[in-house]
C-alpha positions, -999 to +999 in steps of 0.1 A: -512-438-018-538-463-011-523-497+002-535-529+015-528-534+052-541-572+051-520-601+059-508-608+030-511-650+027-547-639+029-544-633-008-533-659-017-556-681+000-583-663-012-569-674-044-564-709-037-528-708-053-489-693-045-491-658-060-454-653-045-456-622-023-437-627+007-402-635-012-387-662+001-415-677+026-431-687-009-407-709-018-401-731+014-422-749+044-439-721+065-457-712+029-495-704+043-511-718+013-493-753+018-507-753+050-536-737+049-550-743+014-588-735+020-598-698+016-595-672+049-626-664+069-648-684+091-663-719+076-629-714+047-627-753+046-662-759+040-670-728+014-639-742-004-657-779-009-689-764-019-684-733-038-690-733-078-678-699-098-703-683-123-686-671-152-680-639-140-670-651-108-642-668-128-632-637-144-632-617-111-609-641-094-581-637-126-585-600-125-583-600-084-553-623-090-538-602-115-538-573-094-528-593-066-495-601-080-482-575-099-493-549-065-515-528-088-545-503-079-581-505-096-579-469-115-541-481-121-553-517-134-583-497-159-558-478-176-534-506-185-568-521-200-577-492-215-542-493-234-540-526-239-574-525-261-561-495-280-527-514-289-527-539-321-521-573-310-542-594-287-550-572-257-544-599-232-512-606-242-505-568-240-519-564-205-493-587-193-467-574-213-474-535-199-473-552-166-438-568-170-422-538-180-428-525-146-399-508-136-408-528-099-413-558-117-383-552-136-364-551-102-377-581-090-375-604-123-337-596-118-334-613-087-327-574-070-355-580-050-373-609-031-405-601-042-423-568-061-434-549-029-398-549-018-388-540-049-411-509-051-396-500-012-363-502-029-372-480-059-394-452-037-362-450-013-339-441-046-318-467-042-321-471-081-308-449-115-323-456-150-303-443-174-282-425-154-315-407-137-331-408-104-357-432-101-384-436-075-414-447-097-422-484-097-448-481-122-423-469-146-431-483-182-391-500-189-382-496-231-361-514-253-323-505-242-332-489-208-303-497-182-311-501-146-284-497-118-282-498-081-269-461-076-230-467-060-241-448-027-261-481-018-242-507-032-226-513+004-261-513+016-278-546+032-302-557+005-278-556-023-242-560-001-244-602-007-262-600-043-250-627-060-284-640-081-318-641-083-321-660-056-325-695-069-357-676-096-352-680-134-340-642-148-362-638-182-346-640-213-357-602-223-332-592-193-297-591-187-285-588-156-250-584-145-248-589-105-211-578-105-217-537-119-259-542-101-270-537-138-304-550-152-305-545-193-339-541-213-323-560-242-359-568-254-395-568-244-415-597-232-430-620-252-465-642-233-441-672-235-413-656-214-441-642-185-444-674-163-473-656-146-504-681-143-530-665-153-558-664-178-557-631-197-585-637-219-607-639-191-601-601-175-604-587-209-639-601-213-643-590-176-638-558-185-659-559-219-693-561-200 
């Protein structure tokens, strides 16, 4: 599988903005972007003051960003636009709501996790059941009523021995997560006002439209 070998502030940078992906460096004062908040590369500072973003550079960035966060692949990130077109409803709304009910994503909302990439290490290691089945797939589509667990063999295990909450992150109200049994409950799916991803949909859609 392909990945991206990068340092990973580099992302964000590039995107002038926290996309969160190094857990809980994002959230205090060695954060890259609070220190760095120009864009990576020689001459970042003064590309930074000067550049202006065509229309389609605009909707490059969002879907760069997009992918970005949610750790996705280009032939991965065409087929959720492919079936977020084919859906009824608003297909950028859809997009994000296929991308929340990542099983990775899933882990991470719930706080099992301190970010998505260690949440799909988690999930290709088996150290996950969903429904009472082996799961290694982070790119598992969750459903209405699906029940997530921590398999008991790696309960005692160090990322989840102290697991107490999310870790100081909001849990979504389409989850419920009980820390003392390591369960995470599908008891609805998203709606675009519970994915606090900042992001504008609209634009990748059209991106993809040309």
């Amino acid at each position: 599988m392909a990945r991206y070998r990068e340092a990973i502030c580099r992302l964000c940078r590039r995107e002038g903005q926290q996309l969160f992906l190094k857990g809980q460096k994002c959230y205090g004062p060695k954060c890259t972007v609070q220190k760095k908040a120009y864009p990576p590369g020689q001459g970042g500072e003064t590309r930074a003051q000067r550049r202006r973003l065509s229309d389609y550079g605009k909707q490059l960035r969002e879907k760069q960003k997009v992918r970005s966060i949610y750790g996705v692949l280009e032939g991965q990130f065409r087929r959720y636009i492919g079936n977020a077109e084919r859906a009824e409803g608003v297909a950028g709304e859809i997009l994000m709501q296929l991308l929340e009910r990542r099983l990775d994503n899933v882990v991470y909302r719930a706080g099992f996790a301190s970010s998505r990439s260690e949440a799909r290490q988690l999930l290709v290691h088996g150290h996950f059941r969903c429904n009472d089945r082996r799961m290694n797939v982070p790119s598992y589509e969750t459903r209405l009523g699906d029940v997530i667990k921590v398999k008991d063999q790696s309960k005692q295990d160090g990322p989840f021995r102290e697991l107490k909450s999310a870790g100081g992150r909001p849990i979504p109200e389409w989850l419920a997560v009980d820390y003392a049994n390591m369960t995470i409950t599908v008891q609805s799916l998203p709606t675009r006002e519970q994915i606090d991803t900042v992001v504008d949909e609209q634009q990748i859609i059209e991106f993809y439209s040309r």
